[in-house]
Biopython code that builds the backbone (N, CA, C, O; Angstrom):
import numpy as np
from Bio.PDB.StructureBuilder import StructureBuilder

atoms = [
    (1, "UNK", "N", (17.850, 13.913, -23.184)),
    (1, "UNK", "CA", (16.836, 13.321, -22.318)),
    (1, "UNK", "C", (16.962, 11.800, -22.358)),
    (1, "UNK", "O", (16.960, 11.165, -23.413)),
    (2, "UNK", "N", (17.098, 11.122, -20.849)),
    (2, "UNK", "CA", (16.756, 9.823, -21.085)),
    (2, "UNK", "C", (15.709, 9.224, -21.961)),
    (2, "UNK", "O", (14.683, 9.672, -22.473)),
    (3, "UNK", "N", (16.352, 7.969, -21.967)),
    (3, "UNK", "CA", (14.627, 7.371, -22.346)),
    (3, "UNK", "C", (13.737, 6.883, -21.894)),
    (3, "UNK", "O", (13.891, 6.169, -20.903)),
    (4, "UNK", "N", (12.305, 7.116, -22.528)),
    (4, "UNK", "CA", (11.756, 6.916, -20.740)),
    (4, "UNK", "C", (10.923, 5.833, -20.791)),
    (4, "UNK", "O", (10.423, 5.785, -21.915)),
    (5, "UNK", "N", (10.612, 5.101, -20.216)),
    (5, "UNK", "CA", (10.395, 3.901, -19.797)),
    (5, "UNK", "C", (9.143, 3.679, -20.787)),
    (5, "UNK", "O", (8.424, 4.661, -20.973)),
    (6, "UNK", "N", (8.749, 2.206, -21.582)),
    (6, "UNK", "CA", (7.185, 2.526, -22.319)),
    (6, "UNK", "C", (6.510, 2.350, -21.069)),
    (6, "UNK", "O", (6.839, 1.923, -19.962)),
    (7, "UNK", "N", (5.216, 2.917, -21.704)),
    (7, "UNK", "CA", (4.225, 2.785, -20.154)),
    (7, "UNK", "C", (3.842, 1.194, -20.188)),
    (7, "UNK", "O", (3.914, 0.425, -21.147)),
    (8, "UNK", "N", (3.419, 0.938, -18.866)),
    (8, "UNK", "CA", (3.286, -0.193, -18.282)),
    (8, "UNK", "C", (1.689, -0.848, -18.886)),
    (8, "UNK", "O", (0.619, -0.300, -18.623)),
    (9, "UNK", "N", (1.811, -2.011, -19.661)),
    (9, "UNK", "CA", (0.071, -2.111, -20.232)),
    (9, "UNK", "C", (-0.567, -2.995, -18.947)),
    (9, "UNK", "O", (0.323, -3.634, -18.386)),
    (10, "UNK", "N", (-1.439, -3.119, -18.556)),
    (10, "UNK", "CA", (-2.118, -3.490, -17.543)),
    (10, "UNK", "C", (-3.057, -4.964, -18.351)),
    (10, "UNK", "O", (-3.606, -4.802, -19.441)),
    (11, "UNK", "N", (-3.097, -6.166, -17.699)),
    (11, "UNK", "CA", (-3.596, -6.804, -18.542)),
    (11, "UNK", "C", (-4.729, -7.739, -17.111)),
    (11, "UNK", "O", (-5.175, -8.869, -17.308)),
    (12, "UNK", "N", (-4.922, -7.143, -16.114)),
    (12, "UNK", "CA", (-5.611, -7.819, -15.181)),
    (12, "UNK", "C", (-6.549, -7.114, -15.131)),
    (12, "UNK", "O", (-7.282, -7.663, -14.309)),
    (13, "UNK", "N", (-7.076, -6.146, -15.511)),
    (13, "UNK", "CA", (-8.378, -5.712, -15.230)),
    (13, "UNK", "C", (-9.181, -6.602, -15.962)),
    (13, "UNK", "O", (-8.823, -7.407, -16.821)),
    (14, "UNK", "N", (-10.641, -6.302, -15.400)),
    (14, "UNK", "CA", (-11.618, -7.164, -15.492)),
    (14, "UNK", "C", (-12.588, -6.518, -16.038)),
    (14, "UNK", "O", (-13.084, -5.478, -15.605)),
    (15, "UNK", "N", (-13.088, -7.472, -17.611)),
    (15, "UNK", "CA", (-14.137, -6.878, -18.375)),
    (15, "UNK", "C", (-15.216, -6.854, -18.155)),
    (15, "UNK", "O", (-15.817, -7.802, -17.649)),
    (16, "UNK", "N", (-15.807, -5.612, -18.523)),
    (16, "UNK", "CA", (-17.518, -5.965, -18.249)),
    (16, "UNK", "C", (-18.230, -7.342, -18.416)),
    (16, "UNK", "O", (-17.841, -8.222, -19.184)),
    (17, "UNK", "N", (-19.246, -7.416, -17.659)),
    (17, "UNK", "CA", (-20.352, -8.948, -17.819)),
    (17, "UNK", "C", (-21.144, -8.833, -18.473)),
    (17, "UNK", "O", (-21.586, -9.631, -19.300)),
    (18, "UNK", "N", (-21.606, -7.378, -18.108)),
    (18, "UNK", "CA", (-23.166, -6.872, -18.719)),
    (18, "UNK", "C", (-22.979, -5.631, -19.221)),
    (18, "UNK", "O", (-21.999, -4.925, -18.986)),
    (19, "UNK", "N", (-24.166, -5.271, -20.105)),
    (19, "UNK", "CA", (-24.302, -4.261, -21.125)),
    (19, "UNK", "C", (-24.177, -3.056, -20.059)),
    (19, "UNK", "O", (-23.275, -2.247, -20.270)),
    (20, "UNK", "N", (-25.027, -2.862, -18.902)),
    (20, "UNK", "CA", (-24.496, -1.965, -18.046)),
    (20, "UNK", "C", (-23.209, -1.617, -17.933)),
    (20, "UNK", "O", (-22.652, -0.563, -18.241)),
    (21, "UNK", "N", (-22.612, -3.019, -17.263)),
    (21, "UNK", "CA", (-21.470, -2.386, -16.927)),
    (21, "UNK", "C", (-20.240, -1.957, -17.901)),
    (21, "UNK", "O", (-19.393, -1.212, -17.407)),
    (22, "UNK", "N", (-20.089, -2.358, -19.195)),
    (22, "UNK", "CA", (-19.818, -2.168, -20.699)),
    (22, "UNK", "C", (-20.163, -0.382, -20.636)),
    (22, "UNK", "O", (-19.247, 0.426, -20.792)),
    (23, "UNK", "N", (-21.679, 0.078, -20.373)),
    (23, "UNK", "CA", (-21.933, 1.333, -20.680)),
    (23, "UNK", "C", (-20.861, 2.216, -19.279)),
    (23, "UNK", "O", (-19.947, 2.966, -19.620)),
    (24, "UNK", "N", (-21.096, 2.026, -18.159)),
    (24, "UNK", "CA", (-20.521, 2.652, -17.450)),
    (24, "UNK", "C", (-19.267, 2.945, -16.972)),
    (24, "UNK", "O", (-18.876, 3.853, -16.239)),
    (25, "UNK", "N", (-18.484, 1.687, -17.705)),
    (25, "UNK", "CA", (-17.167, 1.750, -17.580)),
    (25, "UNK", "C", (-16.564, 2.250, -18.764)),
    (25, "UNK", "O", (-15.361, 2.504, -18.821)),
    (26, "UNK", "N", (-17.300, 2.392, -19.647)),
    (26, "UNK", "CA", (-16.778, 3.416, -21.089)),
    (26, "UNK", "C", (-16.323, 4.749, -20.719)),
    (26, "UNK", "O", (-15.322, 5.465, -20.712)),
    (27, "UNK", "N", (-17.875, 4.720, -20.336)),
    (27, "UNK", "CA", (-17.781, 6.604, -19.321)),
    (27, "UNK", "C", (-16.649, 6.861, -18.402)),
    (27, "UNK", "O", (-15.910, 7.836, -18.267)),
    (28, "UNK", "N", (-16.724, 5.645, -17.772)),
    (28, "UNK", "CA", (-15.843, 5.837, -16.613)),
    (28, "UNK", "C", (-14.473, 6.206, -17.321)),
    (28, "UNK", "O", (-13.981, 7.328, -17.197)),
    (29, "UNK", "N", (-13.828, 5.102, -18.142)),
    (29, "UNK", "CA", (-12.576, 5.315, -19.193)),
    (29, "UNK", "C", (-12.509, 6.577, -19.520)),
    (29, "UNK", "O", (-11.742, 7.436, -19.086)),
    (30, "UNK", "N", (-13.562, 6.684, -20.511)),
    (30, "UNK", "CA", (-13.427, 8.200, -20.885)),
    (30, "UNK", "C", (-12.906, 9.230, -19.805)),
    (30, "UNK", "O", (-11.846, 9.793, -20.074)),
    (31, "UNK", "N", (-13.442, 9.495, -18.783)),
    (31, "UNK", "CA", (-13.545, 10.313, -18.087)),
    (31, "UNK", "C", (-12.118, 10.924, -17.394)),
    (31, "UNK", "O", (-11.469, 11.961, -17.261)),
    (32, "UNK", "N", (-12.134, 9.151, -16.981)),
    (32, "UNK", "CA", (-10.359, 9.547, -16.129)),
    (32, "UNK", "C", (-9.180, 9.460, -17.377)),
    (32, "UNK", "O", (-8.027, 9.861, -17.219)),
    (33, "UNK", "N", (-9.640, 8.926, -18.503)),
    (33, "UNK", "CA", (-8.550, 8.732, -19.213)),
    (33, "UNK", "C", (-7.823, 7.825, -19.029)),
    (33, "UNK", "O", (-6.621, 8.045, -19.178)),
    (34, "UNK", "N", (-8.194, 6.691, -18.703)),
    (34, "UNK", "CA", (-7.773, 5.459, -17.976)),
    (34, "UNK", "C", (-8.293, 3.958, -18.936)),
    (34, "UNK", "O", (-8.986, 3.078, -18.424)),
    (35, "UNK", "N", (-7.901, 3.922, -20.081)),
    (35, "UNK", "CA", (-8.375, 2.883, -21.206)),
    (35, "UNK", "C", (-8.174, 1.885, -20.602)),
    (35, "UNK", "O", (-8.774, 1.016, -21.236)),
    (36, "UNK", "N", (-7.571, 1.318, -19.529)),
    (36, "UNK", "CA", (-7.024, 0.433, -18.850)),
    (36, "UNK", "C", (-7.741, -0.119, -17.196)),
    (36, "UNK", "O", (-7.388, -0.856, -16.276)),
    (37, "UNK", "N", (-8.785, 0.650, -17.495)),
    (37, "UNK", "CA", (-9.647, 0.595, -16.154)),
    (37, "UNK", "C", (-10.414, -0.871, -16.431)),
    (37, "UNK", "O", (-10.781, -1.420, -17.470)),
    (38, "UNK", "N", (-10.479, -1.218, -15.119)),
    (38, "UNK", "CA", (-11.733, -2.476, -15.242)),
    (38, "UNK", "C", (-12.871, -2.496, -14.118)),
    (38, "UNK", "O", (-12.861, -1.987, -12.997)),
    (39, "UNK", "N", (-14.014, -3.366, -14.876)),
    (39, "UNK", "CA", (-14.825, -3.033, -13.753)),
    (39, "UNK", "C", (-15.219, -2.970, -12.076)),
    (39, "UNK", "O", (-16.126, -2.496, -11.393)),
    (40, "UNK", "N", (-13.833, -3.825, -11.835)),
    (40, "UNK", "CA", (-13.717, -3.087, -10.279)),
    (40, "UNK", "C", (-13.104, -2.788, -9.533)),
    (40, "UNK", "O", (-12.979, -3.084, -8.344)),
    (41, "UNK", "N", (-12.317, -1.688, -10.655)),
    (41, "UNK", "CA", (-11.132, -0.805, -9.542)),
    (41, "UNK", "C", (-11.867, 0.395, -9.515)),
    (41, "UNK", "O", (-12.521, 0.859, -10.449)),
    (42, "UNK", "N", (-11.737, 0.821, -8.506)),
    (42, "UNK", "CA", (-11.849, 1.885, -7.840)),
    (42, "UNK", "C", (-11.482, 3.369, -8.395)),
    (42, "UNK", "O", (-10.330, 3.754, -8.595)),
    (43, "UNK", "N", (-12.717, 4.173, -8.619)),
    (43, "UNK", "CA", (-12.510, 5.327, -9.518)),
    (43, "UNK", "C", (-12.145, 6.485, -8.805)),
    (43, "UNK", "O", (-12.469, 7.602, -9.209)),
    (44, "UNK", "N", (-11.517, 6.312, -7.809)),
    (44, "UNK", "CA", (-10.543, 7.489, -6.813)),
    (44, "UNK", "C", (-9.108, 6.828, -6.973)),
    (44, "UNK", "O", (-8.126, 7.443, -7.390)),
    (45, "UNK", "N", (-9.118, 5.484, -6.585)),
    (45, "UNK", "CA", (-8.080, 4.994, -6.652)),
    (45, "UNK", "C", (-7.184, 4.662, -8.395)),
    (45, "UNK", "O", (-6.062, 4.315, -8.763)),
    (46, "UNK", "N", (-8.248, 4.958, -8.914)),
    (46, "UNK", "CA", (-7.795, 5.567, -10.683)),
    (46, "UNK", "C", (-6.910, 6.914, -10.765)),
    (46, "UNK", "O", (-6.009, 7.064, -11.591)),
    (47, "UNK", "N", (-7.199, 7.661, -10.018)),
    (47, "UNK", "CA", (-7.201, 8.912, -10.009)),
    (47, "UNK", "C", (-8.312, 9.778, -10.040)),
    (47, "UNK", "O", (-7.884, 10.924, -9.905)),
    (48, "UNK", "N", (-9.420, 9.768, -10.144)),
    (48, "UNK", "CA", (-10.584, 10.352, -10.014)),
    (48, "UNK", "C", (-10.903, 11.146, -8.926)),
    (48, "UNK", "O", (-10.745, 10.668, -7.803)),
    (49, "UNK", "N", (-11.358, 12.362, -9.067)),
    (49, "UNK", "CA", (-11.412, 13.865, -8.012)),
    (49, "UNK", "C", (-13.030, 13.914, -8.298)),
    (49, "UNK", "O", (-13.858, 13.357, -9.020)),
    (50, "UNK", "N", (-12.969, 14.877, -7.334)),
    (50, "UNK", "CA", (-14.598, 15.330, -7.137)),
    (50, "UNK", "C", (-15.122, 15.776, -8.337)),
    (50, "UNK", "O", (-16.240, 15.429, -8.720)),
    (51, "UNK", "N", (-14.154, 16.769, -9.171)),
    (51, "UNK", "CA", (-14.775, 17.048, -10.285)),
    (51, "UNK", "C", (-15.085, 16.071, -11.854)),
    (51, "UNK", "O", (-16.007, 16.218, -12.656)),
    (52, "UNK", "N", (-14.186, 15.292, -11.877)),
    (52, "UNK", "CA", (-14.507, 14.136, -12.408)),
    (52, "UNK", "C", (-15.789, 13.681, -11.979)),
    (52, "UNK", "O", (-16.687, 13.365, -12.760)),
    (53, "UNK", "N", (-15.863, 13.653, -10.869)),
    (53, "UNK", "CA", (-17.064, 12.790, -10.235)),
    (53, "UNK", "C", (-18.127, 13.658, -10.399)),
    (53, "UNK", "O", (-19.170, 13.097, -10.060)),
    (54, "UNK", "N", (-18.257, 14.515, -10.685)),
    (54, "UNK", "CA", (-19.313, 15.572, -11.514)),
    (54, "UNK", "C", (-19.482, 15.101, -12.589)),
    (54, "UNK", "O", (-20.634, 14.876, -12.961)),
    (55, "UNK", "N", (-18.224, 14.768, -13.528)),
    (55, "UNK", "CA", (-18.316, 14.582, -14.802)),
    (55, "UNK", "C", (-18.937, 13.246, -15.333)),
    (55, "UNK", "O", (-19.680, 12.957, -16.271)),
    (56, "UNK", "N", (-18.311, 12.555, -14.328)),
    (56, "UNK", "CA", (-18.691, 11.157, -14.707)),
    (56, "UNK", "C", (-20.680, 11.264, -14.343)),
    (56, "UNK", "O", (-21.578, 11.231, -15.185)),
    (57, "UNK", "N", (-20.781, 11.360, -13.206)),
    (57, "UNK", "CA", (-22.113, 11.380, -12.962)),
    (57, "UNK", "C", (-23.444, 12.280, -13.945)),
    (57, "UNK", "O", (-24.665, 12.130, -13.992)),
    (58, "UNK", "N", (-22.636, 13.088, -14.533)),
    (58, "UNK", "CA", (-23.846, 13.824, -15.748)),
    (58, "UNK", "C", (-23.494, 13.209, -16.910)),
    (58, "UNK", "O", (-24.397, 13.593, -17.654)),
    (59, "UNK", "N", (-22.721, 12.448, -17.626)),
    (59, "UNK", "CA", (-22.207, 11.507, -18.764)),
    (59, "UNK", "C", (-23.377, 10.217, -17.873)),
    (59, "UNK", "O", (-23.972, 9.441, -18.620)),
    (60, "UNK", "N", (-23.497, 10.153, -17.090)),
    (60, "UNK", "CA", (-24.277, 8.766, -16.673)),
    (60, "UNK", "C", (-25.477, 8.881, -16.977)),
    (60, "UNK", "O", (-26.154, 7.954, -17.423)),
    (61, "UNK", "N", (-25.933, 10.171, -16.746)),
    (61, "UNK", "CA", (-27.476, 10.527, -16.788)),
    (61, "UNK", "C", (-27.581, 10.699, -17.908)),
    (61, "UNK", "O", (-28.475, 9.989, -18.368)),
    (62, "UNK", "N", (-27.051, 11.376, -18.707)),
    (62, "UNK", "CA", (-27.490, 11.480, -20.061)),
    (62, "UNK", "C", (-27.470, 9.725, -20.741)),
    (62, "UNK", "O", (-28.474, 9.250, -21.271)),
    (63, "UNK", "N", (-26.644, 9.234, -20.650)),
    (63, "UNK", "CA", (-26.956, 8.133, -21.315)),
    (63, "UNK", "C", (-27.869, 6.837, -20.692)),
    (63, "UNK", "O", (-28.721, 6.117, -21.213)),
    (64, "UNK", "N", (-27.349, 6.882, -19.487)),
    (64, "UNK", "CA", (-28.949, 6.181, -19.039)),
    (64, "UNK", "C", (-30.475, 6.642, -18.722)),
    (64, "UNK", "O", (-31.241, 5.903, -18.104)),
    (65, "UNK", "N", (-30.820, 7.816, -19.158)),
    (65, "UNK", "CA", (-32.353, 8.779, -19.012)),
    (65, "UNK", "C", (-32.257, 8.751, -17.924)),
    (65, "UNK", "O", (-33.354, 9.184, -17.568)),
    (66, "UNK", "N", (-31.357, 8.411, -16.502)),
    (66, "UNK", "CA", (-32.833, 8.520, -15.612)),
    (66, "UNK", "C", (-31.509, 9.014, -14.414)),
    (66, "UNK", "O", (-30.302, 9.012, -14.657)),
    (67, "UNK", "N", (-32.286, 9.476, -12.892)),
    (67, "UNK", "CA", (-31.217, 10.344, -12.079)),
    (67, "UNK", "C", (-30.169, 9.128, -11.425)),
    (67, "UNK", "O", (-30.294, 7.953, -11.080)),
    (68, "UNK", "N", (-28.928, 10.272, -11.478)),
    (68, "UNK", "CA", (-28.100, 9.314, -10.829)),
    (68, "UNK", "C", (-27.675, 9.956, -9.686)),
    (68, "UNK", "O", (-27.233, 10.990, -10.186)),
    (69, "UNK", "N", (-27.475, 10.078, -8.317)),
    (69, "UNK", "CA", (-27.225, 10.687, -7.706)),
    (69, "UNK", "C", (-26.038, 10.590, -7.593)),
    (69, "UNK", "O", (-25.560, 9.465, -7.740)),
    (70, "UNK", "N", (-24.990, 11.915, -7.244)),
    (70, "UNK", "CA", (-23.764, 12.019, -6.957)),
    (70, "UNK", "C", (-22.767, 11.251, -6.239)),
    (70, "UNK", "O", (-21.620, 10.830, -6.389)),
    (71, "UNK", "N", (-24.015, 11.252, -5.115)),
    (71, "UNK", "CA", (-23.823, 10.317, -3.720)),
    (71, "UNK", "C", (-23.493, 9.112, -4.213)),
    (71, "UNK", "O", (-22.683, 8.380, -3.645)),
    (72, "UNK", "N", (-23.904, 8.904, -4.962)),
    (72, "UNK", "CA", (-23.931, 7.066, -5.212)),
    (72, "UNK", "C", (-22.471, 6.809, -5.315)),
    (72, "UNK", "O", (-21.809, 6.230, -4.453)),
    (73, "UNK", "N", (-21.970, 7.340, -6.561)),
    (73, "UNK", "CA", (-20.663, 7.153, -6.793)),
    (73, "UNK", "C", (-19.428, 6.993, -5.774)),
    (73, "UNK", "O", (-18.355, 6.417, -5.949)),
    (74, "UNK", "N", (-20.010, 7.811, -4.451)),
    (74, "UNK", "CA", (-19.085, 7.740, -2.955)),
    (74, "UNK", "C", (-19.557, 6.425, -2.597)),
    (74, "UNK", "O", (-18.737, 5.678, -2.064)),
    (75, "UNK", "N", (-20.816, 5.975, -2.805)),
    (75, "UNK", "CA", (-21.026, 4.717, -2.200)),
    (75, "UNK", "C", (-21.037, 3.483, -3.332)),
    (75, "UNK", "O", (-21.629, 2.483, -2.925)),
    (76, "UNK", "N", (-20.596, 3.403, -4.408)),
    (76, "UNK", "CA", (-20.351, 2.527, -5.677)),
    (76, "UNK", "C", (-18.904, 3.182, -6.480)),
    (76, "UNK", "O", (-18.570, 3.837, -7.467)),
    (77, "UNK", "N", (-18.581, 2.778, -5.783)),
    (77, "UNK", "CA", (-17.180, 2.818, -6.134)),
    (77, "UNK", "C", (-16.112, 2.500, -7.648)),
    (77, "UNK", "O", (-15.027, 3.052, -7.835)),
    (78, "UNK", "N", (-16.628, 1.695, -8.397)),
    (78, "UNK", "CA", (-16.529, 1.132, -9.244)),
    (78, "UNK", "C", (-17.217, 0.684, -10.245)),
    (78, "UNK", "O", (-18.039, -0.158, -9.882)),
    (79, "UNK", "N", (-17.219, 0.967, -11.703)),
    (79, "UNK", "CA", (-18.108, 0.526, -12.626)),
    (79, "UNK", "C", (-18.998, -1.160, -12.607)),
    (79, "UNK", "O", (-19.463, -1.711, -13.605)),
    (80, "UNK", "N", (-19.022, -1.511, -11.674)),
    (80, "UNK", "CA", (-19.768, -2.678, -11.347)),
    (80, "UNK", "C", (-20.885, -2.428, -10.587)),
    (80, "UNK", "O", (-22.074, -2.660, -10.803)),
    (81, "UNK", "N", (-20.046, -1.680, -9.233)),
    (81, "UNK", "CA", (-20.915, -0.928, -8.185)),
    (81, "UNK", "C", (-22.426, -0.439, -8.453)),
    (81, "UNK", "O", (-23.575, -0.741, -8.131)),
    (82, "UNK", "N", (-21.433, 0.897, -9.569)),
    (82, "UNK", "CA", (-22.784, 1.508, -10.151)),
    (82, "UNK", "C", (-23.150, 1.350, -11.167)),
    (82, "UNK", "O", (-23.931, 2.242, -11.498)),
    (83, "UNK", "N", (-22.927, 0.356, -12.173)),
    (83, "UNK", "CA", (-24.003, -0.132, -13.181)),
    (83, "UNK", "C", (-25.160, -1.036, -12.350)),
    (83, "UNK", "O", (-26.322, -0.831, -12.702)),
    (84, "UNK", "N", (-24.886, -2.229, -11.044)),
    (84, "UNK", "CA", (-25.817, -2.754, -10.030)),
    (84, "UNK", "C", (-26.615, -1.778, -9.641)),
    (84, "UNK", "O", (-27.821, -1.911, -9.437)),
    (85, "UNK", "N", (-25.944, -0.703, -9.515)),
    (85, "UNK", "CA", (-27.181, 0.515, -8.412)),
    (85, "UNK", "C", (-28.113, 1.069, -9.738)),
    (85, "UNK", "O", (-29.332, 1.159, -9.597)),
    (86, "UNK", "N", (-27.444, 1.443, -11.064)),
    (86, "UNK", "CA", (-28.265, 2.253, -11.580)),
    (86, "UNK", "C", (-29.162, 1.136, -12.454)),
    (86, "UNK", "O", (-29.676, 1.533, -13.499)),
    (87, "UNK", "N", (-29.321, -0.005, -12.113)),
    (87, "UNK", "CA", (-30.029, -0.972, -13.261)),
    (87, "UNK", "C", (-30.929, -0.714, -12.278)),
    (87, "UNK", "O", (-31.934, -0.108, -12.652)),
    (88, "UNK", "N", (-30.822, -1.139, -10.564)),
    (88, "UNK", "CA", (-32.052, -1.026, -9.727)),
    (88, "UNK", "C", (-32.821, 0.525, -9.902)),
    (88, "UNK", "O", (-33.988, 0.626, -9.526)),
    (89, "UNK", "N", (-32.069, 1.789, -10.524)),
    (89, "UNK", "CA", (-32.852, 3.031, -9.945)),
    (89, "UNK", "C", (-33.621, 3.022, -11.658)),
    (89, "UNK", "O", (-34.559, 3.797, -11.844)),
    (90, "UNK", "N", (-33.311, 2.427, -12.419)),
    (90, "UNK", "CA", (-33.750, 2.688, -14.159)),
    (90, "UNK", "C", (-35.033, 1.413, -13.806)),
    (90, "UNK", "O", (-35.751, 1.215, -14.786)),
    (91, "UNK", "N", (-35.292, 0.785, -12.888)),
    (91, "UNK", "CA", (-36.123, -0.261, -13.379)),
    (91, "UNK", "C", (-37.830, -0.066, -11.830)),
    (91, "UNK", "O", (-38.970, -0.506, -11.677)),
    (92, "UNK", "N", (-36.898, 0.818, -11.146)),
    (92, "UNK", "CA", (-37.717, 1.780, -9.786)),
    (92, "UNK", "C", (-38.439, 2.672, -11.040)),
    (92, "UNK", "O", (-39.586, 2.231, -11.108)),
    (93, "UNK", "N", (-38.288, 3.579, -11.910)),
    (93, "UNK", "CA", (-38.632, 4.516, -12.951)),
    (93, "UNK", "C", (-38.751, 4.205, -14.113)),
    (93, "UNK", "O", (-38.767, 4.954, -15.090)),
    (94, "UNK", "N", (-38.868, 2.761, -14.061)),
    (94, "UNK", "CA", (-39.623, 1.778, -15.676)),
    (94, "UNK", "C", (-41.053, 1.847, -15.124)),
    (94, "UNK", "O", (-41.722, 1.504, -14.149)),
    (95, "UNK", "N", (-41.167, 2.651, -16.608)),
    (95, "UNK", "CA", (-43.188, 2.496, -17.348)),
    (95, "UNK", "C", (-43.411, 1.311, -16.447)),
    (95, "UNK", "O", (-42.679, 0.377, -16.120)),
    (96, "UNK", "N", (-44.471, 1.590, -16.190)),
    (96, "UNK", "CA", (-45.363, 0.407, -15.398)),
    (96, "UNK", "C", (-45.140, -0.158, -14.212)),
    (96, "UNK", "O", (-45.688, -1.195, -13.838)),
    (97, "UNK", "N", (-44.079, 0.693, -13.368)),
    (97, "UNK", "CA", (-43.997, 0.230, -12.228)),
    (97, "UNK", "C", (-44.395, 1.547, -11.610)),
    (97, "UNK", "O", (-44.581, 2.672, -12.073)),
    (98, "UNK", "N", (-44.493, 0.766, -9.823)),
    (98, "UNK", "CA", (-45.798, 1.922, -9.064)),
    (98, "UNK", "C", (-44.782, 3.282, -9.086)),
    (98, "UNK", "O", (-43.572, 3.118, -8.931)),
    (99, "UNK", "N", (-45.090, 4.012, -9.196)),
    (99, "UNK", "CA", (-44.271, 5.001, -8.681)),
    (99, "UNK", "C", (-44.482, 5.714, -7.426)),
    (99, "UNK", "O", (-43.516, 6.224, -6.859)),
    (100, "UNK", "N", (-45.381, 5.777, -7.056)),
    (100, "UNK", "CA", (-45.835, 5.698, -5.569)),
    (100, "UNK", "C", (-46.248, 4.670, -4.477)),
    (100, "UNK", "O", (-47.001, 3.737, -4.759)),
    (101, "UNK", "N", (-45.709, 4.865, -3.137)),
    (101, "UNK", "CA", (-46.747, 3.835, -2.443)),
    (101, "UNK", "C", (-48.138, 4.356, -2.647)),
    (101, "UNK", "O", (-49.052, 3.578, -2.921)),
    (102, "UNK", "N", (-48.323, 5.601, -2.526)),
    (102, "UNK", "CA", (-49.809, 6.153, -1.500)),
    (102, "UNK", "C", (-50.244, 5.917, -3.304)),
    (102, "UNK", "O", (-51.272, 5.267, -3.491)),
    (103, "UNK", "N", (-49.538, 6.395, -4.487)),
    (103, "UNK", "CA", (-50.352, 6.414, -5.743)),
    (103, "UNK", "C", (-50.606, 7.897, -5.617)),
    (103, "UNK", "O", (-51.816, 7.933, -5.838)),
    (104, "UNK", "N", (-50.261, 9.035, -5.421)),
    (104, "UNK", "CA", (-50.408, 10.526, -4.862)),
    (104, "UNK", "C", (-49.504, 11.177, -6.130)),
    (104, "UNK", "O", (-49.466, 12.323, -6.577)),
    (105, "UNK", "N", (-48.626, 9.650, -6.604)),
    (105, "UNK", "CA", (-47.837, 11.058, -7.624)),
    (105, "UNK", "C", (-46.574, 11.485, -7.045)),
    (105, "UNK", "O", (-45.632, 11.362, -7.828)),
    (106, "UNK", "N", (-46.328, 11.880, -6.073)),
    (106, "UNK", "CA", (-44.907, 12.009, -5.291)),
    (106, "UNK", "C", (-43.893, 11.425, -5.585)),
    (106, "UNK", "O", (-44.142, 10.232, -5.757)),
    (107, "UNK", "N", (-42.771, 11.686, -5.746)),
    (107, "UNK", "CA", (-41.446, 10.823, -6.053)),
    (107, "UNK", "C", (-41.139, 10.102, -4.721)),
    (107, "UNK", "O", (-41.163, 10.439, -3.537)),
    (108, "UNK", "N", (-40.771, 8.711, -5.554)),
    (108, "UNK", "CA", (-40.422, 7.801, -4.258)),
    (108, "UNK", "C", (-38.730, 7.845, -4.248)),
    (108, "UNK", "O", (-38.128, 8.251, -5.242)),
    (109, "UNK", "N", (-38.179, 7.492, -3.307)),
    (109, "UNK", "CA", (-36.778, 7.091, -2.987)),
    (109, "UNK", "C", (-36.532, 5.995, -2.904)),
    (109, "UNK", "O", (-36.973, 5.316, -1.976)),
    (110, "UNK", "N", (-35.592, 5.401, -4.055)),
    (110, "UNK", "CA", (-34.902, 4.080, -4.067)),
    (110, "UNK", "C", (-34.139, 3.917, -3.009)),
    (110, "UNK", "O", (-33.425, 4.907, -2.852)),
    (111, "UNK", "N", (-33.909, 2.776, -1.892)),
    (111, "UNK", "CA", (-32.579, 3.130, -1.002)),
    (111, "UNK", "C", (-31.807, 1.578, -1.839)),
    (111, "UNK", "O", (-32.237, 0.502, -2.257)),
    (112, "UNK", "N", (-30.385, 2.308, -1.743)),
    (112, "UNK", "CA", (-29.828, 1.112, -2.390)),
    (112, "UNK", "C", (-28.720, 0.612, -1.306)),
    (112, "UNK", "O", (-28.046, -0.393, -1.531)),
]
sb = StructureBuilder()
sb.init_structure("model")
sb.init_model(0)
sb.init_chain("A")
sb.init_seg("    ")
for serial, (resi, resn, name, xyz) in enumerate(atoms, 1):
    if name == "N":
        sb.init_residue(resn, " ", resi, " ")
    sb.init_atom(name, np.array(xyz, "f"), 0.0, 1.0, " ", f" {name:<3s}", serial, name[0])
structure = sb.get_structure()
């Protein structure tokens, strides 16, 4: 067998800013297996499939308490993306903020 090439180390990705994005791009790493990911490449363009994108999105929820929708990830593309979206949906569902307009109790919808 030839020999085969060492793999290529990647030294341009870009480190997290914030503790968010630190948490979500761990996951993200983990997930695709991509130690080499940064926070804003693109987690399809990693290699990332739908089922990943299952995976990644319930690894999100568990460690940030609160919902992450699936959807998002089609529309946050990148561990920057959605550490921005999920700081706004964790702070929509922080103690002491309204959770209703009417005050009825009903779940409200963040639009991000």
């Amino acid at each position: 067998l030839p020999d085969a090439a060492p793999p290529r180390v990647r030294t341009d990705a870009v480190a997290p800013r914030t503790e968010a994005e630190a948490m979500v791009l761990g996951i993200l790493r983990d997930v695709l297996r991509r130690p080499d990911a940064g926070v804003d490449d693109n987690f399809f363009d990693l290699g990332g499939d739908s089922l990943m994108a299952a995976r990644l999105v319930l690894r999100l929820r568990k460690a940030a308490g609160c919902e992450v929708p699936l959807g998002l990830l089609f529309e946050r593309q990148t561990a920057a993306g959605l550490a921005e979206a999920m700081e706004g949906i964790a702070l929509a569902s922080a103690p002491g903020q309204p959770e209703t307009a009417s005050g009825s109790g009903e779940r409200v919808e963040v639009e991000l």
